[in-house]
ChimeraX commands (.cxc) that place a marker at each C-alpha (Angstrom):
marker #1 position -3.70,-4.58,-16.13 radius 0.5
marker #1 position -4.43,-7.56,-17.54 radius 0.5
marker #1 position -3.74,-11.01,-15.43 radius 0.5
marker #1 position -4.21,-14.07,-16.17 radius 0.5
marker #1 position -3.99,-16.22,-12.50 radius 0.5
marker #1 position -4.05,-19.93,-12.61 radius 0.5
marker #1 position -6.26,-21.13,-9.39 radius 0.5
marker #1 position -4.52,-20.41,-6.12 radius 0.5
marker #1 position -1.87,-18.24,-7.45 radius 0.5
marker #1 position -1.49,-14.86,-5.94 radius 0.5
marker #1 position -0.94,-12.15,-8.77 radius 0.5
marker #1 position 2.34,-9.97,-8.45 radius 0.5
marker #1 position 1.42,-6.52,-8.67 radius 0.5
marker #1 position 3.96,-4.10,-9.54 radius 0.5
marker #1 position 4.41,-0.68,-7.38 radius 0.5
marker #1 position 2.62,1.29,-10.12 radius 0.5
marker #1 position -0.01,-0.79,-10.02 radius 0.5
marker #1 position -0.37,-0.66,-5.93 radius 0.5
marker #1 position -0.28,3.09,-6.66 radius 0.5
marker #1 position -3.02,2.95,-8.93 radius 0.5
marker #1 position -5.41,0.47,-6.91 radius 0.5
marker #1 position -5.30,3.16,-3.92 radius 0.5
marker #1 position -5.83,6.14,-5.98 radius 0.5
marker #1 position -8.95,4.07,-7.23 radius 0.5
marker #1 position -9.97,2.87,-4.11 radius 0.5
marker #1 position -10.71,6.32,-2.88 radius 0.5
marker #1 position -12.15,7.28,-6.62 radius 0.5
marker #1 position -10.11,9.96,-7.68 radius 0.5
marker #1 position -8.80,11.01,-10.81 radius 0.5
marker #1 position -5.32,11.15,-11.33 radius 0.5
marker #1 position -5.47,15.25,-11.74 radius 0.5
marker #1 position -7.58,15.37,-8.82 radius 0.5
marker #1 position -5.17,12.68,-6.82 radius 0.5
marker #1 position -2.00,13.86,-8.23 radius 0.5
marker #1 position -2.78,17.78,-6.92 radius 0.5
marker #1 position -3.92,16.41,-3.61 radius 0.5
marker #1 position -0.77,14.85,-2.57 radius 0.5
marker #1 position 1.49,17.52,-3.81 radius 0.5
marker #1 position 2.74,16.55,-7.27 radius 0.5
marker #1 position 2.06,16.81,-10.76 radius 0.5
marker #1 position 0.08,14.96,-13.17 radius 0.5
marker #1 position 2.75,13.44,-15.53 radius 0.5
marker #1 position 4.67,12.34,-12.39 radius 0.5
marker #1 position 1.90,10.31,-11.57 radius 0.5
marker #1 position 1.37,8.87,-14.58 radius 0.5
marker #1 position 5.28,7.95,-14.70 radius 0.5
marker #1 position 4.84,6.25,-11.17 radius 0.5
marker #1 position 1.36,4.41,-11.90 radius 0.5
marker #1 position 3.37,3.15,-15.49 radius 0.5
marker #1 position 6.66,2.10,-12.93 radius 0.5
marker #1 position 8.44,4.74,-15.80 radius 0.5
marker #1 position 9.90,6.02,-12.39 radius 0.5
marker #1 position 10.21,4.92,-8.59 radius 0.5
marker #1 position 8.09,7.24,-5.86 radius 0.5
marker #1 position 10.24,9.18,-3.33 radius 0.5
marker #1 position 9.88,7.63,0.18 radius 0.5
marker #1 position 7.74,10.83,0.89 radius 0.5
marker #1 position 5.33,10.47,-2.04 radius 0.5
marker #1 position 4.48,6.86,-0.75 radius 0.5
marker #1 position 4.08,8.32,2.44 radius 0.5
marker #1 position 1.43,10.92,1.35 radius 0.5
marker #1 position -0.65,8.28,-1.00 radius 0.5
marker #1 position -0.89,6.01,2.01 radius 0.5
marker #1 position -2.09,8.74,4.21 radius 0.5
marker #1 position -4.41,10.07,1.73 radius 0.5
marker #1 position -5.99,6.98,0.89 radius 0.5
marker #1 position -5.87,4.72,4.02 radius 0.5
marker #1 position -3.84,1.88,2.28 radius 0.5
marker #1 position -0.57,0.54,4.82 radius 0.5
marker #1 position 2.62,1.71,3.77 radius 0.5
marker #1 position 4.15,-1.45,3.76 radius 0.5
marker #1 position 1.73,-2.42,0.69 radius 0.5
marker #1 position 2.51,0.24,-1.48 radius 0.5
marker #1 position 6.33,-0.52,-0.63 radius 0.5
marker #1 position 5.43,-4.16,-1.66 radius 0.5
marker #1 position 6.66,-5.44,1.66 radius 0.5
marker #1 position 4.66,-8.45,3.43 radius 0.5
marker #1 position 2.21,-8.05,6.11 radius 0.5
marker #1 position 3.55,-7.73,9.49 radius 0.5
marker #1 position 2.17,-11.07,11.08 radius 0.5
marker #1 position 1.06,-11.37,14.75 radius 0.5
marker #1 position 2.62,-14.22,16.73 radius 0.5
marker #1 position 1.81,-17.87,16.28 radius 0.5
marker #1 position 2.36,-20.92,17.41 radius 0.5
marker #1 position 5.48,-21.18,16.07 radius 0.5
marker #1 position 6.98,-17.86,17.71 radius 0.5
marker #1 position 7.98,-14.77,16.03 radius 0.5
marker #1 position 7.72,-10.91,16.90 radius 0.5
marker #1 position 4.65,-10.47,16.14 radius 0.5
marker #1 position 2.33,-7.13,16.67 radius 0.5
marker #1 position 2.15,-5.61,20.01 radius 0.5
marker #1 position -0.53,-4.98,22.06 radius 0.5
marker #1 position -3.33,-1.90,20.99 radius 0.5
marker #1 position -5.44,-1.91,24.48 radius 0.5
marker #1 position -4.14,-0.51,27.37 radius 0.5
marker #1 position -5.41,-3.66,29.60 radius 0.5
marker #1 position -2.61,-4.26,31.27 radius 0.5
marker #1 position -4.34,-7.45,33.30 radius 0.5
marker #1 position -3.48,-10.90,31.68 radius 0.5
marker #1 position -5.38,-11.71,28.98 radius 0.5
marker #1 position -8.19,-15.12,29.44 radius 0.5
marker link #1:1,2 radius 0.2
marker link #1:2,3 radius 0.2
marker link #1:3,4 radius 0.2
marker link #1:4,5 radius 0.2
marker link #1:5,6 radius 0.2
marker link #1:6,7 radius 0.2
marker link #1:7,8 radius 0.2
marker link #1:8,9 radius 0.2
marker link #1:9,10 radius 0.2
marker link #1:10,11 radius 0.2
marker link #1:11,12 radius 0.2
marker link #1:12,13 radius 0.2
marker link #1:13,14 radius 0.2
marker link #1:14,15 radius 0.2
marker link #1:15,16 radius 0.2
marker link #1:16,17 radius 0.2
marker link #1:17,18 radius 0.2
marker link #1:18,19 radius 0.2
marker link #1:19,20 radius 0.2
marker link #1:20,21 radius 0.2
marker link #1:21,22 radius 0.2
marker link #1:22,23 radius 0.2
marker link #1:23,24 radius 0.2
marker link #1:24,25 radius 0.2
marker link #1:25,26 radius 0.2
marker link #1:26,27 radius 0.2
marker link #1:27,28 radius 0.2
marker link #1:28,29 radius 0.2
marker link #1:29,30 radius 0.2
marker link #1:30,31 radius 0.2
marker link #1:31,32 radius 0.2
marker link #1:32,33 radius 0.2
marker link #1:33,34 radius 0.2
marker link #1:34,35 radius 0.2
marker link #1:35,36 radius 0.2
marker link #1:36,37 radius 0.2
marker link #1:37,38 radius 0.2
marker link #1:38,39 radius 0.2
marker link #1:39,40 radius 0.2
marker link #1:40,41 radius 0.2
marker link #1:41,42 radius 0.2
marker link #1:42,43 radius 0.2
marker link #1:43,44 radius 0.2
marker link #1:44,45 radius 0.2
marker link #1:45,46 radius 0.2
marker link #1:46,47 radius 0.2
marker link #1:47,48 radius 0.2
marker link #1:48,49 radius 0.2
marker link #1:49,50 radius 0.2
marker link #1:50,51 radius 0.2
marker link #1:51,52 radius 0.2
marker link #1:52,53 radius 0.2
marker link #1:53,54 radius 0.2
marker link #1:54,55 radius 0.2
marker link #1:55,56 radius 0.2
marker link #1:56,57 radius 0.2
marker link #1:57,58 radius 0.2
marker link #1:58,59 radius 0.2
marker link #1:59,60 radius 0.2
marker link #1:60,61 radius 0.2
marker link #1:61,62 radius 0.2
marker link #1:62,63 radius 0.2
marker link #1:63,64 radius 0.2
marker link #1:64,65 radius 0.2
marker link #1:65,66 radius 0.2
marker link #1:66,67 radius 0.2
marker link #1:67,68 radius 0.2
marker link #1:68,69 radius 0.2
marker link #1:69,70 radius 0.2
marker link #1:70,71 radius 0.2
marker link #1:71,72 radius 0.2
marker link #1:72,73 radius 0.2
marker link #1:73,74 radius 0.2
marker link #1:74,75 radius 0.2
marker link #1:75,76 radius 0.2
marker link #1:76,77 radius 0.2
marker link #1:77,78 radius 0.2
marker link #1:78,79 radius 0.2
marker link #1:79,80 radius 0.2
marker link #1:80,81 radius 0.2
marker link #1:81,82 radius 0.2
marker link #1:82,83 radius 0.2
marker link #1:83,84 radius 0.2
marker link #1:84,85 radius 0.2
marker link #1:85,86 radius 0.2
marker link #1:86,87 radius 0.2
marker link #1:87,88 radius 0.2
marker link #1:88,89 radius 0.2
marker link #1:89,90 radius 0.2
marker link #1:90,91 radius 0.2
marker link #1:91,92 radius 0.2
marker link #1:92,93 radius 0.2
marker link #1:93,94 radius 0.2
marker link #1:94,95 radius 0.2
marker link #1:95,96 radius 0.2
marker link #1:96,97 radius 0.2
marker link #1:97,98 radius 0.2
marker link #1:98,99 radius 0.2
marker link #1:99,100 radius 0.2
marker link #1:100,101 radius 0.2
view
């Protein structure tokens, strides 16, 4: 993929090309990447080219195989803790239950 990003301007990846950055990430081939997760080569060539849209299941098992967050393959926005202005926010991960300093 070739971009061209003036300074400050985020780049807009498509899904095919989230696909393809976490199949690289974890430095497999698609063959190799494609049999892992349970479907053939040509299908993910069609998906990495955005020929054809992933089943919610196939997103599913590239973000478990390769650590990536679902909701960046989907192309969704980072769920974003609460700040000062409110918001939902992420809960808690600790199990301290005491209030926090």
């Amino acid at each position: 993929m070739s971009v061209d990003v003036a300074a400050g301007e985020v780049p807009q990846w498509t899904m095919g090309d989230r696909l393809r950055k976490a199949r690289q990430k974890i430095g497999l081939e698609q063959a190799d990447f494609a049999e892992e997760i349970g479907i053939g080569r040509t299908t993910l060539i069609n998906y990495e080219n955005d020929k054809r849209a992933p089943k919610s299941i196939v997103l599913k098992a590239v973000a478990l195989r390769t650590g990536v967050p679902l909701w960046w393959l989907e192309g969704r926005e980072s769920p974003r803790p609460v700040g000062p202005g409110g918001g939902q926010g992420l809960p808690r991960q600790d199990l301290n239950l005491r209030p926090s300093d």
